[in-house]
C-alpha positions in Angstrom: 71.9 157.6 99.3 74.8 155.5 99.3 78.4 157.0 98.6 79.8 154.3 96.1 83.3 156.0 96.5 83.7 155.8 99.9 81.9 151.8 99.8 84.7 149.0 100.5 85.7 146.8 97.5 84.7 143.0 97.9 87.4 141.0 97.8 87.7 138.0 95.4 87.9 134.3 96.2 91.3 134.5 94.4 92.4 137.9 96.0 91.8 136.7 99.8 93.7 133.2 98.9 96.7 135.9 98.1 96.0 137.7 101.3 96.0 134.9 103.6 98.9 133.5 101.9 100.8 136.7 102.3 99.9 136.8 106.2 101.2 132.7 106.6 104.1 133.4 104.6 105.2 136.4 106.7 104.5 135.1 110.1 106.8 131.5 108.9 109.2 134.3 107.7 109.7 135.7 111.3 110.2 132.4 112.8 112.3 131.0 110.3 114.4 133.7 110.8 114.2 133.4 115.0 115.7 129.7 114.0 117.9 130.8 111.7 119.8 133.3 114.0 119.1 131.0 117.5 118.0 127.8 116.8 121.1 125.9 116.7 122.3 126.9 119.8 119.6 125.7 121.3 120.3 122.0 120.5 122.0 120.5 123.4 119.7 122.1 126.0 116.8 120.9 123.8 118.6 117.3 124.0 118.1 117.4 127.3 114.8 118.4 127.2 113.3 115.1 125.1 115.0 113.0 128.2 112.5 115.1 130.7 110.2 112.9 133.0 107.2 115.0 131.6 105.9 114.1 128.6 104.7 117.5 127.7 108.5 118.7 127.6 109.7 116.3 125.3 106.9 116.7 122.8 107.9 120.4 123.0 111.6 119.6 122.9 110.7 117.5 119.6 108.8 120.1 118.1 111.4 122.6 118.0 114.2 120.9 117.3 111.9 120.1 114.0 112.1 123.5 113.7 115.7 124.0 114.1 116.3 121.3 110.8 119.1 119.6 109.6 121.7 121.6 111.7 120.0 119.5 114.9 121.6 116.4 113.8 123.0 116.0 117.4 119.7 114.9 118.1 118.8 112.3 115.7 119.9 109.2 118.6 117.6 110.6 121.5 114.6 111.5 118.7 114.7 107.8 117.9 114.5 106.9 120.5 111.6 108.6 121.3 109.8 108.0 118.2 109.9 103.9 118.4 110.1 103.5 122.3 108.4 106.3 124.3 105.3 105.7 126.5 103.3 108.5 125.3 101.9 108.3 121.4 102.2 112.2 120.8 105.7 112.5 121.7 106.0 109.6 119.4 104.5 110.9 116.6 106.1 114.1 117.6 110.1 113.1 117.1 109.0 111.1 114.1 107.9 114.4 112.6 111.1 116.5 114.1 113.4 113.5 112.3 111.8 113.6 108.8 113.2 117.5 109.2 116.4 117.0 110.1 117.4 113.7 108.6 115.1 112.0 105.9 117.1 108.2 106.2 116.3 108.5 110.2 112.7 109.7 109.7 112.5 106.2 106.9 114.1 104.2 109.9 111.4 104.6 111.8 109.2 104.2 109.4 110.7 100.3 108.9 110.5 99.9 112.8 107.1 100.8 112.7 105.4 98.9 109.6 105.7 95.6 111.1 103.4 96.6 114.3 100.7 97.3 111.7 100.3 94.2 112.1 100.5 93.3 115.6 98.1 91.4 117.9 97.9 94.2 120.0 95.3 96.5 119.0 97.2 99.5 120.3 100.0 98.9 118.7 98.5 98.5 115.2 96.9 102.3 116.7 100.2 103.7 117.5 101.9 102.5 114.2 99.4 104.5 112.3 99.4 107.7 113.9 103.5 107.9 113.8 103.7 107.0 110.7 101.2 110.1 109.5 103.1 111.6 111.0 106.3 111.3 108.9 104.3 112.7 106.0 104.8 112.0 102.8 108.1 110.7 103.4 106.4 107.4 104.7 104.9 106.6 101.2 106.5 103.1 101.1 104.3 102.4 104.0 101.6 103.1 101.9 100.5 99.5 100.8 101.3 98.2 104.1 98.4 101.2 105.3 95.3 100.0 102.8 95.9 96.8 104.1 93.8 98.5 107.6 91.5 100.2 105.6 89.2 96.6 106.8 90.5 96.4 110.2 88.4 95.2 112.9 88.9 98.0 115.3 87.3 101.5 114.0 90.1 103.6 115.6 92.8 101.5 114.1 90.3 102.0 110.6 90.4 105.5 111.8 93.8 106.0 112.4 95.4 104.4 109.1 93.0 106.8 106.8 94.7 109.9 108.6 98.1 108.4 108.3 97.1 107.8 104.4 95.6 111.3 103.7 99.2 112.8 105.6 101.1 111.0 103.4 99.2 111.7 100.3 101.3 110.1 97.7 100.8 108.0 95.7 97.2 109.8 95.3 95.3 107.3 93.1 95.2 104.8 96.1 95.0 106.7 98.7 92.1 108.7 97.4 90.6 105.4 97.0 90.7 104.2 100.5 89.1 107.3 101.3 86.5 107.0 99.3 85.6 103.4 100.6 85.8 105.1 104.0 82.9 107.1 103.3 81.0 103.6 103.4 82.0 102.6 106.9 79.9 100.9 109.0 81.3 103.5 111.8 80.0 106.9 111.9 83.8 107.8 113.6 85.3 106.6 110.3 83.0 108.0 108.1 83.5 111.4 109.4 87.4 110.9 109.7 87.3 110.4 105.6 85.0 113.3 104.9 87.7 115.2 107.1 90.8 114.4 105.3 89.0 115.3 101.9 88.0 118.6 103.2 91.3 119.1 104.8 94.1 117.3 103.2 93.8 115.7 100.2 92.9 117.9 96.5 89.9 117.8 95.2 89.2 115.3 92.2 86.2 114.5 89.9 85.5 111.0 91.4 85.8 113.0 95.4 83.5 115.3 94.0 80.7 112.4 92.9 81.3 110.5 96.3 80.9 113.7 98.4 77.7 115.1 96.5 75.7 113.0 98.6 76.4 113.6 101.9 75.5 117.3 101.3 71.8 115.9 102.0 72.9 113.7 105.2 71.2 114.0 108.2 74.5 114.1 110.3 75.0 118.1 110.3 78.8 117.6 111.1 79.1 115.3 107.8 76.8 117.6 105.6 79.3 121.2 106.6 82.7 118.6 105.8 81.1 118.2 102.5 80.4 121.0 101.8 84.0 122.9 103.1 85.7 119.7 100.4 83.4 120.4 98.1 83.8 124.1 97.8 88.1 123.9 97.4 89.6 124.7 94.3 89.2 121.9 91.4 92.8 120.5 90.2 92.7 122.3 86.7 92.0 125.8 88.7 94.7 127.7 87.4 94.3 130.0 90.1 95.1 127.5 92.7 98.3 126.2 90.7 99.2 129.8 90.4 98.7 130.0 94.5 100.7 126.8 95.4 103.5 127.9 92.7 104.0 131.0 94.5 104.2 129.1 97.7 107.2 126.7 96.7 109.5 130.3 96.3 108.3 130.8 100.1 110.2 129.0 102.4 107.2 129.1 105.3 105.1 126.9 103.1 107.2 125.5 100.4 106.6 121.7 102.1 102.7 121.9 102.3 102.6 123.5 98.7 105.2 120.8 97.4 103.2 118.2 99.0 99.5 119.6 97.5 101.4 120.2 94.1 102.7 116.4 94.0 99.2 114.6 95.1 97.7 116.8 91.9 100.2 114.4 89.4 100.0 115.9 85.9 97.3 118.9 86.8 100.2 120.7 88.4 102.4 120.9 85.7 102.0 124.5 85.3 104.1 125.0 88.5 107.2 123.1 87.0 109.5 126.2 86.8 109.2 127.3 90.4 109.6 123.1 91.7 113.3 123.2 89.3 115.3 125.5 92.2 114.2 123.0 94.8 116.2 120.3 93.8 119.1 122.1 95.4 117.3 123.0 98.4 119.6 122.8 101.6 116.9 121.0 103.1 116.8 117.1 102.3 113.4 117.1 103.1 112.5 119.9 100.2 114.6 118.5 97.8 112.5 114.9 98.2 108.9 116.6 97.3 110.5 118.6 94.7 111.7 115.6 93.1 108.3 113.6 94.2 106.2 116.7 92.8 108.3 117.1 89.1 107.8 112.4 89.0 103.8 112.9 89.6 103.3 115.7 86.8 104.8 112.7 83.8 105.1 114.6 80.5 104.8 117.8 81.9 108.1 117.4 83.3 110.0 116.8 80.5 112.2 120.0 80.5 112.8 118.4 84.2 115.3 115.5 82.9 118.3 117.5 83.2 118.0 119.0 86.1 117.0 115.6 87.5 120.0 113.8 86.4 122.2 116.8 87.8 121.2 115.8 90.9 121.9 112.1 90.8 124.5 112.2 93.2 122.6 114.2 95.8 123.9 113.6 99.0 120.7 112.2 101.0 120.5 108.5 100.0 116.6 108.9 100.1 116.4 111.8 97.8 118.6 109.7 95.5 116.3 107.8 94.9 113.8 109.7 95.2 115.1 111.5 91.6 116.1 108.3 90.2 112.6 107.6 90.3 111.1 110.4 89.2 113.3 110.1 86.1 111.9 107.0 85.2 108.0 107.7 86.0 108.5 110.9 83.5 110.5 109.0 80.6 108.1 106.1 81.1 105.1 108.0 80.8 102.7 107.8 77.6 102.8 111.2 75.9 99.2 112.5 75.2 98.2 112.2 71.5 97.8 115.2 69.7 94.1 116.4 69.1 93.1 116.3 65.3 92.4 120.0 64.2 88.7 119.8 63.5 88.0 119.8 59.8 
């Protein structure tokens, strides 16, 4: 006979989400705090770091001076450097992701350096190009068009490389989602595996992901059946429980980027998370205040009560952020209300 008092309680889908989110949280706590109380002063040896020989150490250097934020602006020269000139594509990509950190209009200034060699003869170049621009994140989305355009390119890893740097950037979603989705029809297997991924991993789930996907449950690579499957079982945008999640996560400093970012690719469906986004706008991180004021422009209507507090901001000091609000202002006023349903007779 079995003791139902003493039997362990199964958790729920939603309970374990909070769980997990509890353990990220707290572990980004203790090394936000580490930063916090040490990072700074380790700035100038970290500078000297990114000029090592070894690539290894300056991909380290770049990664925690990412860490460290805006107060590593000391840095900003040599991680330019090392984002547009360096021999070694991960310690590339890796100072492109330290700058968007620690100073959005140098993290977009590589971004312009790098958008031309999309187009370059040199097939490693174009392969380059697209990996450091992923990753700058979403704060490369006016390399977006510039992207699709190597959605067709002859070489599958330059195919391959431009879909990740897409899904990384996520915004805007409509396109993006529909480069994917025509990557699911690539003649390379390598491709076709690479959009599966980024659906699974990266970008939200959405109705037509969800008819494109169904598929590949049934096909006979294993590896493209389970990435299905893992994209097919996340959270659908209208899950209120997954809003609820990612709106928790914003008042969380450990994960308020990736829940900004997951809250603006979801447009209008996230609109429910408007008053914890509000605060952000005065983030002392540029880079937080840019996907706040991306996240409140993607939810339109939703985000009316968001105006003000937009236009409070107007003078922010980070000339990309801005903008940034300037536009999000517009895509809200501009965008068609919903007509009111009829009450039924």
């Amino acid at each position: 006979m079995i003791d139902n008092a003493s039997s362990p309680t199964v958790l729920t889908p939603r309970e374990v989400r909070l769980h997990l989110l509890g353990f990220v949280l707290f572990i980004g706590l203790l090394g936000l705090w580490y930063w916090l109380s040490a990072g700074a002063r380790a700035v100038p040896t970290l500078i000297e770091m990114l000029q090592d020989d070894d690539p290894s150490t300056r991909i380290v250097a770049a990664e925690q001076l990412g860490q460290v934020g805006p107060p590593a602006q000391a840095a900003i020269p040599t991680l330019l450097a090392q984002a547009m000139r360096d021999g070694s594509q991960h310690a590339n990509s890796t100072a492109a992701a330290a700058l968007k950190s620690i100073d959005l209009t140098a993290a977009r200034q590589v971004m312009t350096h790098l958008i031309p060699r999309l187009q370059d003869q040199d097939v490693q170049q174009r392969r380059t190009a697209c990996a450091v621009l992923g990753s700058l994140g979403p704060v490369a989305k006016p390399a977006v068009p510039a992207l699709l355009a190597l959605v067709h390119d002859p070489d599958e890893l330059v195919r391959r490389n431009a879909l990740m740097a897409l899904a990384s950037i996520g915004i805007p979603s409509t396109p993006i989602v529909a480069a994917l989705l025509d990557g699911l029809r690539d003649s390379s297997s390598l491709v076709r595996q690479t959009a599966v991924a980024q659906l699974a991993f990266t970008v939200p789930l959405t109705q037509p992901v969800i008819t494109a996907l169904t598929p590949f449950l049934n096909d006979p690579d294993a590896s493209l059946a389970t990435l299905a499957r893992r994209a097919l079982d996340k959270a659908q945008p209208d899950d209120a429980a997954q809003i609820e999640s990612l709106g928790m996560m914003v008042q969380h400093s450990a994960a308020r980027d990736y829940a900004l970012h997951q809250l603006a690719q979801l447009g209008p469906a996230a609109g429910d998370a408007l008053l914890p986004v509000l605060p952000l706008l005065q983030d002392d991180r540029p880079l937080i205040r840019y996907l706040a004021a991306e996240t409140l422009g993607a939810m339109g209507p939703a985000a009316k009560l968001a105006i003000q507090p937009l236009q409070q901001r107007r003078e922010d000091p980070d000339p990309v952020v801005r903008d940034t609000i300037a536009g999000a202002i517009t895509a809200i006023e501009a965008a068609p209300v919903p007509a009111a349903k009829e009450p039924r007779p």
